[in-house]
C-alpha positions in Angstrom: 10.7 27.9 7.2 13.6 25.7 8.3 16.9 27.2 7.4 17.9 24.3 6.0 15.8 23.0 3.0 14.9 19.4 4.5 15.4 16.6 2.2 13.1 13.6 0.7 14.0 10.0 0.0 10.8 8.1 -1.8 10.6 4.6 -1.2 9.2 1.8 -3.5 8.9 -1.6 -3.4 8.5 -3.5 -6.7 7.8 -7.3 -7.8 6.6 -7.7 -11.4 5.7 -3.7 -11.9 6.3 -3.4 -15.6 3.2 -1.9 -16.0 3.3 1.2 -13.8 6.7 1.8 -12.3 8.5 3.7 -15.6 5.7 6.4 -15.3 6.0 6.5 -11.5 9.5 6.7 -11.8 9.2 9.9 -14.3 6.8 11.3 -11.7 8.6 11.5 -9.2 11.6 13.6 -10.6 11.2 16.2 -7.5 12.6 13.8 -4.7 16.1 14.3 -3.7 16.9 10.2 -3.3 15.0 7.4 -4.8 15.1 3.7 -3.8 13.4 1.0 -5.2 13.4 -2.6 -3.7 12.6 -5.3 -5.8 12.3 -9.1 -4.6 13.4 -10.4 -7.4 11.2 -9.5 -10.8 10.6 -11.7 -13.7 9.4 -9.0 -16.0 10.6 -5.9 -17.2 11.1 -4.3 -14.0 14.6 -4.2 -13.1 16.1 -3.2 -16.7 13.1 0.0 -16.5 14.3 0.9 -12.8 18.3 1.1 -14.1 17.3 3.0 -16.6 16.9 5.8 -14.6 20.6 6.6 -13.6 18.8 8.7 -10.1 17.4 5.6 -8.9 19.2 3.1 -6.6 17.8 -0.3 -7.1 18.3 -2.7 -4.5 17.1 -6.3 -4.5 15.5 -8.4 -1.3 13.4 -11.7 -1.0 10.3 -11.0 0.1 9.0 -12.2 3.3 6.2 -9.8 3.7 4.8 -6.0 3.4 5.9 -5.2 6.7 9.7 -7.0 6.8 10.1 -5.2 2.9 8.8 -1.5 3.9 11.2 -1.6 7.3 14.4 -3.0 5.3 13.6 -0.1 2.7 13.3 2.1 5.3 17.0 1.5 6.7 18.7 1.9 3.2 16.9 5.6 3.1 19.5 8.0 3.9 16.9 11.3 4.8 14.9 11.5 7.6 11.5 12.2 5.7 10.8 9.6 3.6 7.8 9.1 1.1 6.7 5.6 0.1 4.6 4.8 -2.8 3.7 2.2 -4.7 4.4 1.4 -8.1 0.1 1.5 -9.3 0.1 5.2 -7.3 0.8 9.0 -8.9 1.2 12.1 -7.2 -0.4 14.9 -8.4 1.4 18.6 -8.9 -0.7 19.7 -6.2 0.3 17.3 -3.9 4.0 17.4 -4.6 3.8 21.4 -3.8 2.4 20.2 -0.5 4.8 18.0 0.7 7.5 20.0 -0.4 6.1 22.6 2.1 5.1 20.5 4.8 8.0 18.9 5.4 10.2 22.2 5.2 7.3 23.8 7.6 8.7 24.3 11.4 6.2 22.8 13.0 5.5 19.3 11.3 3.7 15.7 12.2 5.9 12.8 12.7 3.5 11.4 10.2 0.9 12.3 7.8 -1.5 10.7 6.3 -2.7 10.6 2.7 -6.2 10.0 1.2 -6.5 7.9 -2.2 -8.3 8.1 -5.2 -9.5 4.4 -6.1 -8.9 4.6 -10.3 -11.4 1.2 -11.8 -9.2 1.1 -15.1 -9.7 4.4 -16.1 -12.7 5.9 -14.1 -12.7 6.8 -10.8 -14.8 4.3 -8.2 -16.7 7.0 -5.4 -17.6 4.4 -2.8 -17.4 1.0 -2.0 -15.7 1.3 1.1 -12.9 3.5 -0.8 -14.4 6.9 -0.3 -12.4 7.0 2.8 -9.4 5.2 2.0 -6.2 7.0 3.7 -2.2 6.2 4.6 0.6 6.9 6.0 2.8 8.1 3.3 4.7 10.9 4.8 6.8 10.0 7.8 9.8 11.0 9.7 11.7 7.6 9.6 13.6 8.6 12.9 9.9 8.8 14.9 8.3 5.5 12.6 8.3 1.9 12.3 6.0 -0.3 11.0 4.4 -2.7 13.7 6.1 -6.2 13.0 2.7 -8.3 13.9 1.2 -6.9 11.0 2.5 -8.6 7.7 0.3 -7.6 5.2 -1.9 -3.3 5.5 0.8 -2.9 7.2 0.3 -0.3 10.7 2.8 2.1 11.3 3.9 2.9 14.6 4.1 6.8 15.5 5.5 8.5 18.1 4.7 11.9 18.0 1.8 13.8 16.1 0.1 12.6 13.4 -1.7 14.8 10.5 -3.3 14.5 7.1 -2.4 16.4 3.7 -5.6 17.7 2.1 -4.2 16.6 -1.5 -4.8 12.8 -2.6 -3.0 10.6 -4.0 -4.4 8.9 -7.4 -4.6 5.2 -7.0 -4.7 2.8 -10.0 -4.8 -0.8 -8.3 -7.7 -2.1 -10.6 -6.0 -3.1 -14.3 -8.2 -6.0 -14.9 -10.5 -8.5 -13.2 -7.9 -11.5 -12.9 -4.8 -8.8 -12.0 -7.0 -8.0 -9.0 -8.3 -11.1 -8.0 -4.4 -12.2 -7.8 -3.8 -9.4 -5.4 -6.6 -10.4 -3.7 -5.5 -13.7 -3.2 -1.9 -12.8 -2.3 -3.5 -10.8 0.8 -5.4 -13.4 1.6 -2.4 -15.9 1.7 -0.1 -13.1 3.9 -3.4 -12.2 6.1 -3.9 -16.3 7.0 -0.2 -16.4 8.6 -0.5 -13.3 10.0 -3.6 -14.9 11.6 -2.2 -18.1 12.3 0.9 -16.6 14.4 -1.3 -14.9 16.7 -3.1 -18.0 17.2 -6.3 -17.5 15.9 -8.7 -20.1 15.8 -10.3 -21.1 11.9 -13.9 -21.7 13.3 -15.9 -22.7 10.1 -18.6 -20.9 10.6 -16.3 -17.3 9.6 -15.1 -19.0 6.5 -18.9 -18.1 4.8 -20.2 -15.4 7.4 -17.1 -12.7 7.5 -17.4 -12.8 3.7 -20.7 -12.3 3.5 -20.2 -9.5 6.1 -17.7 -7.9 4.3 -19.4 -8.2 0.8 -22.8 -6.7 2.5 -21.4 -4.1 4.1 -19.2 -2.4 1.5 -22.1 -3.0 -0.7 -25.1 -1.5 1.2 -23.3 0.2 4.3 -20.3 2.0 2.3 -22.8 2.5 -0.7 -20.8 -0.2 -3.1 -24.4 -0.5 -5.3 -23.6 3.2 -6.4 -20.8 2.1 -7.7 -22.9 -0.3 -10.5 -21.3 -2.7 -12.0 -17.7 -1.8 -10.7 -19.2 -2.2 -7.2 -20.2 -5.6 -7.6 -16.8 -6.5 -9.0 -14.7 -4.8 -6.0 -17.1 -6.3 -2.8 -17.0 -9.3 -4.7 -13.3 -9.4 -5.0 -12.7 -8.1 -1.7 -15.4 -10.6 -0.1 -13.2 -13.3 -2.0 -9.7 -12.1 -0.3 -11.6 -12.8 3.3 -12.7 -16.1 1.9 -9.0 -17.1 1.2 -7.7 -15.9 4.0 -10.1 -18.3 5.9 -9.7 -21.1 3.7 -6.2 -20.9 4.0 -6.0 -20.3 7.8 -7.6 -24.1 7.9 -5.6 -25.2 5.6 -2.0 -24.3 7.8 -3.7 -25.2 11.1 -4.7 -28.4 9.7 -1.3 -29.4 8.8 0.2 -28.3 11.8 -2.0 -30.7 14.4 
């Protein structure tokens, strides 16, 4: 072990998370500095977050995932930092693990963390999530997220990189319309994202990629096992591509 117990800032950023961020907030009780950025909520949000006289809330306009996670990044004050989001829990298990891992001698600059993809209340076993992992854990000194990317944000390691065996619970399926608006959103950031790197909106991709993407997290990553839930999440993840298509059009359009 170090000598020196290290220490953990958690990092959160928040629009509109009334919903999930008072029990993430009680959850989370073992970290030794909490910050949650919020760009700007209209719902209960903000007067749940200052409830919680630990937690320093700090408020930024949103630009994009990428430009949000690095500007929470700076206000951390620890070198290991843990981000989550609002819909995600940790479970006692994993807490115990990073707890050790980071106060282990020889650590990763980065770790990442596999996810457990909660439909409602039940958890969904494939559909393309069975294998869903992130960087979570990080040395902030030795990571940066890669500024191309605006929305699944990529982090940029230098050093080692390694992966906890404990996951963290996901719930980012409330309802049918709540994810169909995240969907949509992604879509929206992914077409800019696209658009600055000059890509071209053929129209062809606009039904095919889709299609693709619906077919194989379907059949390929086993959706139909899934049932009914299945359906629901190709579908809706089918429909983010379609937007971000639609979209990409839609700004090169009005640009010529």
């Amino acid at each position: 072990m170090n000598s020196e117990r290290q220490k953990l800032s958690v990092l959160i950023i928040t629009l509109n998370e009334e919903q999930h961020i008072k029990s993430l907030l009680e959850d989370i009780d073992f970290a030794d500095e909490i910050i949650v950025v919020d760009s700007y909520s209209t719902d209960k949000t903000v007067s749940i977050v200052e409830s919680f006289k630990n937690v320093k809330l700090i408020q930024n306009p949103f630009a994009d995932y990428t430009t949000q996670r690095n500007f929470a990044l700076d206000q951390a004050k620890n070198s290991w930092v843990l981000f989550i989001d609002a819909d995600e829990r940790l479970t006692p298990e994993l807490k115990s693990e990073i707890a050790a891992t980071i106060g282990s001698k020889s650590t990763a600059s980065a770790y990442f963390i596999y996810r457990t993809f909660m439909f409602k209340n039940s958890r969904l076993n494939f559909s393309g999530w069975q294998t869903d992992k992130i960087f979570r854990l990080f040395d902030k000194s030795k990571c940066r997220y890669n500024e191309e990317r605006t929305v699944h944000e990529k982090l940029i390691v230098n050093g080692r990189i390694d992966t906890l065996k404990n996951k963290i619970i996901h719930f980012s399926y409330a309802s049918y319309n709540d994810y169909k608006s995240k969907m949509y959103h992604y879509g929206i950031l992914k077409a800019n994202e696209k658009f600055a790197k000059g890509v071209k909106p053929y129209f062809l991709l606009l039904f095919l990629h889709p299609l693709y993407t619906f077919l194989y997290q379907f059949i390929i990553r086993l959706g139909f096992l899934d049932g009914k839930k299945g359906v629901i999440i190709c579908y809706l993840n089918a429909y983010s591509v379609y937007i971000r298509y639609k979209e990409l059009r839609k700004i090169t359009s009005s640009r010529i």
